[in-house]
Structures are given as structure tokens and as C-alpha cells.
Backbone bond lengths (Angstrom), bond angles and torsions (degrees), N, CA, C in turn:
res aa  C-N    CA-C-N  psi(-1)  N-CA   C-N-CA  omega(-1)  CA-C   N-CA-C  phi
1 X - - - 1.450 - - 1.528 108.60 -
2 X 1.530 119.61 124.34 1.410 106.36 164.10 1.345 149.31 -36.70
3 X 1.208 143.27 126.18 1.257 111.92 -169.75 1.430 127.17 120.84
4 X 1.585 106.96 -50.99 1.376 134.42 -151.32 1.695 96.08 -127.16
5 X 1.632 109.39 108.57 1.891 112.02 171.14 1.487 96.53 -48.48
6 X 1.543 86.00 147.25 1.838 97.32 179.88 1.286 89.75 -103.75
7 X 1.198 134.41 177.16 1.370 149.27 156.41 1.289 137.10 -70.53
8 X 1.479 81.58 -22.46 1.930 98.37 -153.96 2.106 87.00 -119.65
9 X 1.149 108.07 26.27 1.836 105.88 -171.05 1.342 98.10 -123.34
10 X 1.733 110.11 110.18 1.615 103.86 159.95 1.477 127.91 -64.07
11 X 1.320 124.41 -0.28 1.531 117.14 158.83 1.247 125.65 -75.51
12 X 1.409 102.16 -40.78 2.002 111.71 164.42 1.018 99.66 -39.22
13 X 1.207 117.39 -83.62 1.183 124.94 -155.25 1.971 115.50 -63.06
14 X 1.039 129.85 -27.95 1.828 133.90 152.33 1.621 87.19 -61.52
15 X 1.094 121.43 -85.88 1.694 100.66 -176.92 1.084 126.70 -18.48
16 X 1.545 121.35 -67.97 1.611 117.97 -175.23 1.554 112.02 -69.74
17 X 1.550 128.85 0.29 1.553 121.34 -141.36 1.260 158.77 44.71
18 X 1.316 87.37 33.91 1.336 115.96 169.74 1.370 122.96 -67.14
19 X 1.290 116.10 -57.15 1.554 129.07 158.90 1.464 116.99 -83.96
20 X 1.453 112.75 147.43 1.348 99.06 160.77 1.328 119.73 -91.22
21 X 1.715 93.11 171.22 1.606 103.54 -171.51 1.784 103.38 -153.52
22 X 1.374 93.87 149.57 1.890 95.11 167.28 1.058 101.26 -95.26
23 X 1.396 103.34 112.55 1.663 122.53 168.74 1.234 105.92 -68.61
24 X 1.413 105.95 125.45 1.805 110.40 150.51 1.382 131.21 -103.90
25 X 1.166 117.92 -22.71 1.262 142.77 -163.40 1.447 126.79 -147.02
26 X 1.399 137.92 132.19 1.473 107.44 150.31 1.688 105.10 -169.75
27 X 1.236 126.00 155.06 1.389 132.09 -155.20 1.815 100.35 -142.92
28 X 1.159 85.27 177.25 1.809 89.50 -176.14 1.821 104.78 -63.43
29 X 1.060 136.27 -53.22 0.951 145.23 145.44 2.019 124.22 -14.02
30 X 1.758 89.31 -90.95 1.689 99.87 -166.27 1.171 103.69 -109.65
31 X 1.551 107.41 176.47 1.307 113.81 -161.07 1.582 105.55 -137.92
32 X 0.904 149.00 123.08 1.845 133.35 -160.48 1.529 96.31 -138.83
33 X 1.551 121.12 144.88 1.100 118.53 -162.99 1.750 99.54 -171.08
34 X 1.282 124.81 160.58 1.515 124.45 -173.43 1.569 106.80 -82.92
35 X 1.212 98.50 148.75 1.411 103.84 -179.47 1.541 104.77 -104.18
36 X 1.592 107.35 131.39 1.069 129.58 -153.72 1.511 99.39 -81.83
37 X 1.030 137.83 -17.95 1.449 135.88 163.14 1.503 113.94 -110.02
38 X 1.256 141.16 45.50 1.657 146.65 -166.36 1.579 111.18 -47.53
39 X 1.566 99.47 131.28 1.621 95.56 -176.18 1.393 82.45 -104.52
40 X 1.152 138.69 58.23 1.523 127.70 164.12 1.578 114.09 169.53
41 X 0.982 115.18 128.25 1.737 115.05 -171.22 1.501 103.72 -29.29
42 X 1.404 134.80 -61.80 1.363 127.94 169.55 1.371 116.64 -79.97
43 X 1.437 140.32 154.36 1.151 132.36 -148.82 1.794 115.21 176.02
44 X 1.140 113.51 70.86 1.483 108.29 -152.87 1.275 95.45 -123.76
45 X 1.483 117.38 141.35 1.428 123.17 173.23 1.443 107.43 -103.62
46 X 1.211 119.83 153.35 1.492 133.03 -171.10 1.611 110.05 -144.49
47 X 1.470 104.34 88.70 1.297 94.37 -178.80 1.910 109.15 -111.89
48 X 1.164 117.91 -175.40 1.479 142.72 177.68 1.529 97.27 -79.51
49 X 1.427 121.40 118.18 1.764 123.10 174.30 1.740 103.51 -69.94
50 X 1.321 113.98 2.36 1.650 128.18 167.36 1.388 110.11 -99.65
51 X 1.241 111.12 126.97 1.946 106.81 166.70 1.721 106.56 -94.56
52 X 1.447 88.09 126.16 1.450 136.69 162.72 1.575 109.89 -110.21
53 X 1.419 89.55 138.72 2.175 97.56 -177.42 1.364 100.95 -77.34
54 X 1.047 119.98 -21.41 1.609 123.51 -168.10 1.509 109.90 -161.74
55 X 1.241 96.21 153.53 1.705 122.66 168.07 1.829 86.57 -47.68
56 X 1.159 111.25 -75.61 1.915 111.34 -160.92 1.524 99.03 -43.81
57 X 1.506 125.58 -42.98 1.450 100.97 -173.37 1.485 115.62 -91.25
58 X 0.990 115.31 -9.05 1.441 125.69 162.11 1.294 117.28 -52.89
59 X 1.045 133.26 -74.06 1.927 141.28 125.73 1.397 121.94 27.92
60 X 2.044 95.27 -91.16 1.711 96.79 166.77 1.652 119.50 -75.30
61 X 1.690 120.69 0.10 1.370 90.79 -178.35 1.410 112.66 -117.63
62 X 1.518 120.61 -8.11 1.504 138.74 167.81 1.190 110.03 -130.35
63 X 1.520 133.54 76.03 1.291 140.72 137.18 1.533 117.30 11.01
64 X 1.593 91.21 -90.12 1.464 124.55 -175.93 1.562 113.64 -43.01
65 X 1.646 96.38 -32.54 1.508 96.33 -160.30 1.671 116.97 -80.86
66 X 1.483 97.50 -23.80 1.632 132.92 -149.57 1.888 89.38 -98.34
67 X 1.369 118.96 -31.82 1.506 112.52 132.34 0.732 162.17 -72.99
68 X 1.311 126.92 -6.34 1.274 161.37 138.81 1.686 120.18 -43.67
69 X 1.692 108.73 -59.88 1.165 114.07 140.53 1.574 120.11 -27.37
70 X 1.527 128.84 -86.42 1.395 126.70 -158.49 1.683 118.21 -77.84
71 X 1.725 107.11 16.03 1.088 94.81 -155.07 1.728 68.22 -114.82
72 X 1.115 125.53 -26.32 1.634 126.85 -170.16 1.800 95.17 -76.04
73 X 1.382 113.26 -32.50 1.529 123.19 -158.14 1.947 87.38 -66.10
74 X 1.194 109.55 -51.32 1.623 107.34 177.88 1.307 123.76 -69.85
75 X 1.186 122.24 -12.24 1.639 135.22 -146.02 1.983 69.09 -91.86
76 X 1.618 107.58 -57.72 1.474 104.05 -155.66 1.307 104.34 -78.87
77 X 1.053 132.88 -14.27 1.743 142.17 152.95 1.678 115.40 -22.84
78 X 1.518 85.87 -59.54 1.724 100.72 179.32 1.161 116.09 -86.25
79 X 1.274 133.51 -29.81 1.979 155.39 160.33 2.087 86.45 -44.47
80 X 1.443 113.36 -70.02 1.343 101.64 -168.42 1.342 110.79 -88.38
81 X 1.305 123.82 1.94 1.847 124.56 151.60 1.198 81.28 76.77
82 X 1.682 117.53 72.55 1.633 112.81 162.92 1.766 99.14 -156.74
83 X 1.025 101.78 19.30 1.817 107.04 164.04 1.005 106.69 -92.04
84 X 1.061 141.64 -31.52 1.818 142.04 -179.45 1.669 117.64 -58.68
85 X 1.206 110.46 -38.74 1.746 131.55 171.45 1.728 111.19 -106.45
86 X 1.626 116.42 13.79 1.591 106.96 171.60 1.566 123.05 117.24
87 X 0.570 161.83 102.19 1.409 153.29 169.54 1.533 127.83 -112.09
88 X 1.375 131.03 147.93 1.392 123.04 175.94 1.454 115.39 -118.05
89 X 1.131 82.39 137.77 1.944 93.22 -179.24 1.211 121.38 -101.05
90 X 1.512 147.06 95.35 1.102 156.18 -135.75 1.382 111.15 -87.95
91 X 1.587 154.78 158.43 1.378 120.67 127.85 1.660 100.94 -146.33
92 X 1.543 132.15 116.05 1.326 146.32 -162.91 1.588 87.24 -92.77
93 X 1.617 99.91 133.51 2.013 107.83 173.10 1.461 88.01 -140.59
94 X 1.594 105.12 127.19 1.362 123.28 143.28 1.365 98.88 103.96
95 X 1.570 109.19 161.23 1.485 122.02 -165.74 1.333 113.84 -55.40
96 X 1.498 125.89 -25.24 1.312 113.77 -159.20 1.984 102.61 -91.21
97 X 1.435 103.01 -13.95 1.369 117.71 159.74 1.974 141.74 -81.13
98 X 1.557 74.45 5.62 1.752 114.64 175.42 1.819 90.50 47.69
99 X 0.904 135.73 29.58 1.462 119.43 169.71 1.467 133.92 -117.05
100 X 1.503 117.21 148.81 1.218 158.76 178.64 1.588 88.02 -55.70
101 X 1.323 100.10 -90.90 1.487 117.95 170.12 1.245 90.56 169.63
102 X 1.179 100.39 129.58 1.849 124.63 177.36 1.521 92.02 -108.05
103 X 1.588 144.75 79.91 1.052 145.79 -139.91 1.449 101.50 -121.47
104 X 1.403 117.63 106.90 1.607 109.75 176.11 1.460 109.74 85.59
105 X 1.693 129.57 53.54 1.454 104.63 173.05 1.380 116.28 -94.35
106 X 1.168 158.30 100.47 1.042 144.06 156.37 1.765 131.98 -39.14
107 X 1.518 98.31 106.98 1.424 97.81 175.24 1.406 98.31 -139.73
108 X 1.751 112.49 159.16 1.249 115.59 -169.87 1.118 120.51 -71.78
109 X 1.572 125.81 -177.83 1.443 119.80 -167.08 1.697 101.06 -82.70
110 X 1.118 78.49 -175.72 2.385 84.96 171.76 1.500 103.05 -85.01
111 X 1.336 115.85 -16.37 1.434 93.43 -179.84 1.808 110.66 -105.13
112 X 1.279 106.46 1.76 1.458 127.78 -169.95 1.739 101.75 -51.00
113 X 1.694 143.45 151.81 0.864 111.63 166.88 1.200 129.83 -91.71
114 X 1.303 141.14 -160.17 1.707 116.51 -147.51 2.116 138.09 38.33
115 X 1.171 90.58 -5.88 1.445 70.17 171.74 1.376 108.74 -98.59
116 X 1.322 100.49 177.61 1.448 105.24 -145.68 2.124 84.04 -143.81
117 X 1.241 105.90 108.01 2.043 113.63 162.39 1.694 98.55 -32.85
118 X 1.141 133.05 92.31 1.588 117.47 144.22 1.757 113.08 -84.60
119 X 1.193 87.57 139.99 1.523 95.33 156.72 1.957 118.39 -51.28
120 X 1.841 94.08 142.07 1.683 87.21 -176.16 1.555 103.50 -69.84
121 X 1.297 107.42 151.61 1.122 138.17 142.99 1.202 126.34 -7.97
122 X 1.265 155.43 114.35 1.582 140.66 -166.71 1.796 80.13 -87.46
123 X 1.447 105.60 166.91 1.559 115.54 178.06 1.655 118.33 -94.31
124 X 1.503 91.32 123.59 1.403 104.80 -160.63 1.453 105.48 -56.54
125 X 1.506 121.98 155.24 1.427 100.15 167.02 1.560 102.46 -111.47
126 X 1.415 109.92 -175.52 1.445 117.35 -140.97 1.908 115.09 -77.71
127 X 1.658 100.48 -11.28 1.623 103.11 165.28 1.821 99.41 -93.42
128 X 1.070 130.26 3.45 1.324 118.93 157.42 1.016 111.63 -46.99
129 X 1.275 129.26 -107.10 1.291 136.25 161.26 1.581 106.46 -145.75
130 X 1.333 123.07 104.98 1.407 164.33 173.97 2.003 83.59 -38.88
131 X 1.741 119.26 60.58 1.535 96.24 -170.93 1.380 77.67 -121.60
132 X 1.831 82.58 -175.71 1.351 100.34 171.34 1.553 111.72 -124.26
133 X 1.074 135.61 172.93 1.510 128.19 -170.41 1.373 89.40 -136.13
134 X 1.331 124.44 139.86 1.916 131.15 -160.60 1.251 106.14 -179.41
């Protein structure tokens, strides 16, 4: 349910501090932190300190917040000095994208220097971590 920490959500729980996390960022709102498996030399998650199942309901049910997200996703763009050569902003919706909401990640472009082609990702399943990448 929006709104409401789930139990069973590794972002709740990095939200509340339950887990640890490398903080990069964080505001009354969002919370941004390294992603513990990085598909790209920079690699930052940006989520909502509210659980939302998805980027889409995040969207129609916090506006404000879901800007907040992309506006922090650039803020840390320029914090990790990788807006100047490109950056991508991710956002995974719905079960078959196993995410929470991985909301706002900033990683550099493909032609950015340092990144490096990884192979995708096999698809996480849902005790992975239920994220979203944005």
C-alpha cells in the first residue's frame, strides 16, 4: 500500500535504517544511496522516504514527490560530476521489473567517459530487492 513501510521492502527498511546503505544524498522527501550491485561506474539510487510499488503509482499519487525524485536524480548528477558528459535516469514499473522503485538513478551516458557496456542484468526476483532503478 502506498504510504505505509511494508515489511517485506528493502527500501523501507534503508529508509527507516534498518539496513545499511551509502548515503549520498537525502532531503525531507528522498533518500539516494549506492547501489550495491552498480551496472555502471556511477550508480545511485533515488528513492521516495514513502513506499510506493512503483514509479507509475508514485506519479499518480505524489506528484510533488516523484519530482522531487528527478530533481534530486540531477542535483546528484552534478554532486558525482557526471551531467557534463550525459547521464541516464532510470525508472522500472511493475512486477515483471521486480521493483520497489529504483526512482531517479543517475548513471552516465554510453558515451560518457568511464563507462564501461555491462551485460544486462538477469531479472532480479522479488526478495532481491523489490527496487526500482530511476
Amino acid at each position: 500500500m502506498a504510504g505505509e513501510p511494508q515489511s517485506d521492502c528493502l527500501f523501507c527498511k534503508i529508509a527507516d535504517g534498518e539496513v545499511p546503505a551509502t548515503i549520498v544524498r537525502e532531503t525531507e522527501t528522498t533518500l539516494a544511496f549506492r547501489d550495491i550491485n552498480p551496472q555502471a561506474p556511477t550508480h545511485v539510487l533515488v528513492i521516495p522516504r514513502v513506499h510506493y510499488p512503483d514509479a507509475a503509482s508514485l506519479a499518480a499519487a505524489a506528484p510533488a514527490i516523484a519530482a522531487d525524485v528527478l530533481r534530486e536524480a540531477g542535483e546528484i548528477a552534478a554532486q558525482e560530476k557526471v551531467d557534463g558528459s550525459g547521464f541516464r535516469i532510470v525508472f522500472n514499473t511493475g512486477s515483471g521489473a521486480a521493483c520497489h522503485q529504483e526512482q531517479g538513478a543517475p548513471q552516465p551516458g554510453r558515451d560518457a567517459p568511464g563507462h564501461q557496456q555491462r551485460p544486462a542484468a538477469p531479472a532480479a526476483d522479488e526478495d532481491r530487492h523489490t527496487d526500482q532503478e530511476g
